[in-house]
C-alpha positions in Angstrom: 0.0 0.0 0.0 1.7 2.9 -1.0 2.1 6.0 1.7 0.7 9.4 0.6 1.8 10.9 3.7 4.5 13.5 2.0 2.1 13.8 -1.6 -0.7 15.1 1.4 1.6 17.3 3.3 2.6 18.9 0.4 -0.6 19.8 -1.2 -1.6 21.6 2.3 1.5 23.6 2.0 0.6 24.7 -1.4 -3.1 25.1 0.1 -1.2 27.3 3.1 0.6 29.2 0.2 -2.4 30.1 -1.6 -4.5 31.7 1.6 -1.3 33.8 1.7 -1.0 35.0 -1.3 -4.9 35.3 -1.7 -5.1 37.3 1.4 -7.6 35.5 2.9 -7.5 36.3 6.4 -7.4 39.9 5.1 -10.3 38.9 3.0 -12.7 36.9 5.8 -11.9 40.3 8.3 -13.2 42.6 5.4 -15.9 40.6 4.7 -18.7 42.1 7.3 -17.6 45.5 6.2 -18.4 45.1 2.4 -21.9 43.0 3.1 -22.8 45.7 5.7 -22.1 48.3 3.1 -23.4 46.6 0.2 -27.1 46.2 2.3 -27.6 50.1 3.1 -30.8 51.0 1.7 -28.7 54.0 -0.4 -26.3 52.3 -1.4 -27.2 52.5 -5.3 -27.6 56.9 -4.9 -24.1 56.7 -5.8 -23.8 54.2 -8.5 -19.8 54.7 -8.8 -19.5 53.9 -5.2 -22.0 50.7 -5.7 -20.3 49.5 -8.5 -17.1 49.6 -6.9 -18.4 48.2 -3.5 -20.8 45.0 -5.0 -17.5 44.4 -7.3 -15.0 44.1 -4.2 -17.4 42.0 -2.6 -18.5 39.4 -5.4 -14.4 39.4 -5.9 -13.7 38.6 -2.0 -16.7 36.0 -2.0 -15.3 34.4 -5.2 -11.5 34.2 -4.2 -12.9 32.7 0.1 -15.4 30.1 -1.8 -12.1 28.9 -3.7 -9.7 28.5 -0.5 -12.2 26.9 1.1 -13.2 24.4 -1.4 -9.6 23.6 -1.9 -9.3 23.3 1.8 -12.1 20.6 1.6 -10.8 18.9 -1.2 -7.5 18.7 0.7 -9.2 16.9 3.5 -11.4 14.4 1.2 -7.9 13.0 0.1 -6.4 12.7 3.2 -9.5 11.1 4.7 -9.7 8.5 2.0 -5.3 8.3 1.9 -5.8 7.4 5.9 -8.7 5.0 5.1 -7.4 3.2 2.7 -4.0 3.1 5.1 -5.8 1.9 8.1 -7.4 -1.2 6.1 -5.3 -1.6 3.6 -7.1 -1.1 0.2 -5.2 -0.7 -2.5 -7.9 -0.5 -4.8 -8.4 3.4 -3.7 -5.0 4.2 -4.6 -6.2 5.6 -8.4 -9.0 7.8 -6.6 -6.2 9.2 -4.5 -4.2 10.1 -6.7 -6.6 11.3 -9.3 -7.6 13.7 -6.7 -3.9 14.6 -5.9 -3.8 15.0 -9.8 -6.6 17.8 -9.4 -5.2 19.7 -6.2 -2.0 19.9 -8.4 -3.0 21.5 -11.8 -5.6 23.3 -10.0 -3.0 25.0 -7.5 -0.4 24.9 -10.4 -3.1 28.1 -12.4 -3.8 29.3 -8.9 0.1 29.8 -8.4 -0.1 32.3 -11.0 -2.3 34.9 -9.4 1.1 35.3 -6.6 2.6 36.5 -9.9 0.5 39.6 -9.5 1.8 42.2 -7.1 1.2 45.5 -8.5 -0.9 48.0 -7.1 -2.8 47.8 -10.5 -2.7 44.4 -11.3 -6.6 43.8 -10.6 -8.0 46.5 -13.1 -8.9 46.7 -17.2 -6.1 47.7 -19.6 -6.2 50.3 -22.2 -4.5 48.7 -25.1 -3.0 50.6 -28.1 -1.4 49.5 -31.0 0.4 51.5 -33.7 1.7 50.5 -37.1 5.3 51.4 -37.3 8.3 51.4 -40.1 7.4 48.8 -42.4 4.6 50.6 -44.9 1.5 48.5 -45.8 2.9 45.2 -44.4 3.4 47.5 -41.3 -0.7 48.2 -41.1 -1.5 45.2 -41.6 1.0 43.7 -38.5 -1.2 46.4 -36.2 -4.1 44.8 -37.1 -3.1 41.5 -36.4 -1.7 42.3 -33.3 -4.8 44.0 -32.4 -6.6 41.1 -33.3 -4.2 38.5 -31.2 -5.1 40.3 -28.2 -8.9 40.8 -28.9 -8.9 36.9 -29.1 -6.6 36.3 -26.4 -9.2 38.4 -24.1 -12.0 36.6 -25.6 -10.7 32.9 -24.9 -10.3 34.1 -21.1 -13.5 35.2 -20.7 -12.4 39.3 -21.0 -14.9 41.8 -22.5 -13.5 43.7 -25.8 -14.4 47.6 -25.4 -13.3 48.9 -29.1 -12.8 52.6 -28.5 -11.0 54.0 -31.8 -9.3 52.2 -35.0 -7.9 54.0 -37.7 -7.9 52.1 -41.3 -4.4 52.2 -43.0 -4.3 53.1 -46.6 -4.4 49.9 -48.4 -4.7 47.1 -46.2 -4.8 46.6 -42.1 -4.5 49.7 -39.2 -2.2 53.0 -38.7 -4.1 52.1 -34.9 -6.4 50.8 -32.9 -7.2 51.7 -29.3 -9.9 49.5 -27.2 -10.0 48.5 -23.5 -9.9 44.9 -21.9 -12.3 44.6 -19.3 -12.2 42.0 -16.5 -9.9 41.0 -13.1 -6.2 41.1 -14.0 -6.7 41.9 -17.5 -3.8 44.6 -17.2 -1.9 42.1 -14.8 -1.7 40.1 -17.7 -1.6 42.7 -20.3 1.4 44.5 -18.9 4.5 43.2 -20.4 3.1 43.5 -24.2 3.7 46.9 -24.2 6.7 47.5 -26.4 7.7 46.8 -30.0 6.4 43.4 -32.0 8.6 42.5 -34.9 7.5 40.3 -38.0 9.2 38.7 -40.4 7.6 37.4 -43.3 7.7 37.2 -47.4 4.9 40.0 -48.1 1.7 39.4 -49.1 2.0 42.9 -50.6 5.4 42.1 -52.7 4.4 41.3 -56.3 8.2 39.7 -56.1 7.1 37.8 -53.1 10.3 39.3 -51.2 11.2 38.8 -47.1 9.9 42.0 -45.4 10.1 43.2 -41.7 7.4 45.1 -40.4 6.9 46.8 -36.8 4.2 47.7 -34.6 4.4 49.2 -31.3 2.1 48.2 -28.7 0.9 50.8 -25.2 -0.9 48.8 -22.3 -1.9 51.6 -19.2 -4.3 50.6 -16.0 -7.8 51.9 -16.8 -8.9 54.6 -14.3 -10.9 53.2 -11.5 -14.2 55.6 -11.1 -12.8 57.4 -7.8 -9.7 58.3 -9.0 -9.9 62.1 -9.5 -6.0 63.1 -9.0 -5.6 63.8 -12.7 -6.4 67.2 -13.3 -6.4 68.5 -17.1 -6.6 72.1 -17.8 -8.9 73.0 -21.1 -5.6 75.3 -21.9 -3.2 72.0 -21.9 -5.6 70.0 -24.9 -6.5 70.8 -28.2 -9.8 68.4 -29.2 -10.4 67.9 -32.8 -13.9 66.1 -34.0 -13.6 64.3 -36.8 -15.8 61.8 -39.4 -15.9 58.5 -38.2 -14.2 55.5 -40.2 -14.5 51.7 -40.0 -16.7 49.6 -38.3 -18.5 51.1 -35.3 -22.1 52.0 -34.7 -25.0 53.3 -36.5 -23.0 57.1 -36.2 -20.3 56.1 -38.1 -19.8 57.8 -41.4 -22.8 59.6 -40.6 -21.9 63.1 -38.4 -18.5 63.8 -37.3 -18.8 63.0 -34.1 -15.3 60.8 -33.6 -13.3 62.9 -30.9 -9.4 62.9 -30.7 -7.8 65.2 -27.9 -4.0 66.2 -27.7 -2.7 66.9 -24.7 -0.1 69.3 -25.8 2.4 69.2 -22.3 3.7 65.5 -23.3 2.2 65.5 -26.7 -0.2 62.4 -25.7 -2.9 62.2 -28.6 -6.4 60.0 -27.4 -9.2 59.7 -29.5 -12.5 57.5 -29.6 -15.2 57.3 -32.2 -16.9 53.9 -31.6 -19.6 55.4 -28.8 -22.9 57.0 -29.5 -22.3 60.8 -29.8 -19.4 63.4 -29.8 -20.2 63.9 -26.3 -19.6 60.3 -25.4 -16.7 60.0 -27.6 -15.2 63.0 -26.0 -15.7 61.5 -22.3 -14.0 58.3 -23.5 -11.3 59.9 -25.0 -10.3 62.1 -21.7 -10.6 58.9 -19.4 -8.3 57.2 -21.8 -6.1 60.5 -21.7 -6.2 60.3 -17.9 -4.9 56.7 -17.6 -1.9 57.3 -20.1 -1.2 60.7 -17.7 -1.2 58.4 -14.5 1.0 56.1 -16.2 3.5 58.6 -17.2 3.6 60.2 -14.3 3.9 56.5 -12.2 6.8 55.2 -15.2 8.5 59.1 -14.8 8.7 58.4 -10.5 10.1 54.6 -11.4 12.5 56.4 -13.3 13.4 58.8 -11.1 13.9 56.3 -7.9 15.9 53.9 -10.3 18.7 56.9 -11.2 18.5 57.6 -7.0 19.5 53.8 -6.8 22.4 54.4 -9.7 20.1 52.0 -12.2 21.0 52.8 -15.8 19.0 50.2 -17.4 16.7 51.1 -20.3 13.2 51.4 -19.6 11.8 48.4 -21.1 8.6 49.7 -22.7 10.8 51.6 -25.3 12.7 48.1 -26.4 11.6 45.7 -29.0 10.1 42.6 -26.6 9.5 39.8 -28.9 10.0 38.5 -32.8 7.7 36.9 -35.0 9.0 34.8 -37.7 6.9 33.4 -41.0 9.8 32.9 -42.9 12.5 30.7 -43.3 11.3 29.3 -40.3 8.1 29.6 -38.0 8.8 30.7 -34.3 7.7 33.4 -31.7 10.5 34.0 -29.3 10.1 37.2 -26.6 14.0 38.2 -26.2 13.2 39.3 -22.5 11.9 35.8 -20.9 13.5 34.2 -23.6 10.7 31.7 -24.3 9.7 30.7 -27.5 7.4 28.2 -29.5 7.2 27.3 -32.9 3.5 27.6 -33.8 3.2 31.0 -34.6 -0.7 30.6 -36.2 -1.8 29.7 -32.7 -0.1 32.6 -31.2 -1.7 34.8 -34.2 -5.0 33.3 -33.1 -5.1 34.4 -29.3 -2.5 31.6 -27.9 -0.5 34.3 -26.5 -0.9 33.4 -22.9 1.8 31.7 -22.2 4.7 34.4 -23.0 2.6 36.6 -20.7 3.2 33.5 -17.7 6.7 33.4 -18.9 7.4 37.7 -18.6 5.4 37.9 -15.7 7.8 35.1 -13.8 11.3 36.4 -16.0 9.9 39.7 -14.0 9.3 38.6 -10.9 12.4 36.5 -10.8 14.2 39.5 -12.0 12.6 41.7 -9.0 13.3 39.0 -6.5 17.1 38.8 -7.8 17.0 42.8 -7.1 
């Protein structure tokens, strides 16, 4: 009869891990506080404040139900390990360890969410993605970058907010700006921001030559509805309105009612056209504006407290992160984490997942090494 003793003790140290790493006695003492809040009569008076407190709490209720059902799932193995132990049935051994099997590649996704340590980590992402040096094949890389990460989102579950895309002249994007909506989405989102390389004989090239093209890619924290600290003055933005192009609503085409504000300080240029009026498109574009300001001014204090600490590295979101090769051969390799795979159509098609894993440990491995 085979001893499970050690596989049990060390499936309730990963359990004791994850209630760490979850927070959860943080959590269960927080609780009371959200449910007594969420039950005041005027609680939906201010709908910001609702949203934001019903959210927390479904979150916290979500994230206690999971410790605790691993913590009972823990303790169903162990009863049957010390059954079958006591009378010697070795016929339970492939329940055991089917259910040893689950606690593992269920703590082994769980694992990940210790990866996420920022102070932002939990929010939506603003995503943009600019065509770069490369012409037409250029456009056309933004817009299947764009595309790789509207899939990605999809496959996980993410909502897909497109805000503004702008068609390039003959084929694909000159950009595209929409927002990824759900719990970690700019967690995971983070380390894309940067410069995508592709390597591939042109579609475009009647003499079916090799051609690199480039996009860039921006990823900020969406605002959360209480933060007010960013202040724009009507003297620091210029707002053009413009006629709508693309795909986008019943508007489009129709009024010029697409929005695209400058903010001429840092020159920082927002724009939407996808919602209902000018109005709305103007609103979307300053909260986008407002989360690219917050990031700048977080990246510019980084900054400043790495040259305090003598660190001359490069910031990283001006560096070309990853290659994507079509031809000779077919690979995807990120030349930060170094990992790589072969099937770049998967990749293309929202499989992009794991070089997020692979940055986000590269970076916490890089943070721990200090």
């Amino acid at each position: 009869m085979r001893d499970f003793s050690e596989d049990i003790d060390a499936v309730r140290a990963r359990l004791a891990a994850a209630e760490q790493y979850l927070r959860a006695e943080e959590l269960r003492a927080r609780r009371p506080q959200l449910e007594t809040e969420a039950s005041r009569p005027d609680l939906w008076d201010d709908p910001d404040t609702a949203r934001r407190v019903t959210g927390e709490l479904s979150e916290l209720i979500d994230d206690l139900e999971l410790v605790d059902r691993l913590g009972g799932q823990v303790d169903d193995v162990d009863t049957l390990a010390q059954m079958a132990r006591e009378e010697k049935d070795e016929s339970l051994e492939p329940e055991i360890e089917e259910g040893l099997a689950e606690l593992a590649r269920t703590f082994d996704e769980l694992e990940l969410r210790a990866l996420f340590q920022g102070e932002y980590d939990e929010r939506d992402a603003v995503v943009e993605v600019h065509s770069g040096a490369g012409g037409t094949d250029s456009q056309d890389w933004a817009e299947i970058l764009a595309r790789m990460y509207q899939r990605w989102a999809e496959q996980k579950g993410y909502k897909v907010e497109m805000e503004e895309a702008q068609a390039g002249q003959e084929a694909g994007i000159n950009s595209a700006t929409f927002i990824v909506q759900g719990r970690h989405a700019y967690g995971w989102l983070q380390g894309e921001g940067g410069v995508h390389r592709l390597i591939r004989i042109s579609p475009f090239d009647s003499q079916a030559r090799r051609h690199t093209a480039f996009a860039s890619v921006t990823v900020v924290p969406a605002l959360a509805e209480d933060d007010d600290d960013i202040e724009i003055e009507d003297k620091d933005i210029r707002v053009d309105t413009y006629r709508s192009s693309g795909a986008g609503g019943q508007h489009v085409n129709k009024t010029d009612s697409a929005v695209r504000i400058t903010h001429l300080p840092t020159g920082i240029v927002t724009s939407c056209q996808n919602q209902r009026s000018q109005h709305q498109n103007r609103d979307k574009a300053m909260q986008i504006l407002k989360a690219r300001l917050a990031d700048l001014r977080r990246r510019e204090h980084e900054e400043h407290l790495s040259e305090l600490a003598g660190d001359q590295r490069s910031a990283e979101w001006a560096n070309q992160i990853r290659s994507y090769f079509m031809h000779p051969e077919q690979r995807v390799k990120d030349h930060r984490s170094n990992h790589e795979v072969g099937n770049i159509g998967a990749v293309l098609d929202g499989e992009v997942g794991p070089f997020m894993e692979a940055y986000l440990r590269w970076s916490r491995a890089a943070a721990d090494a200090g």
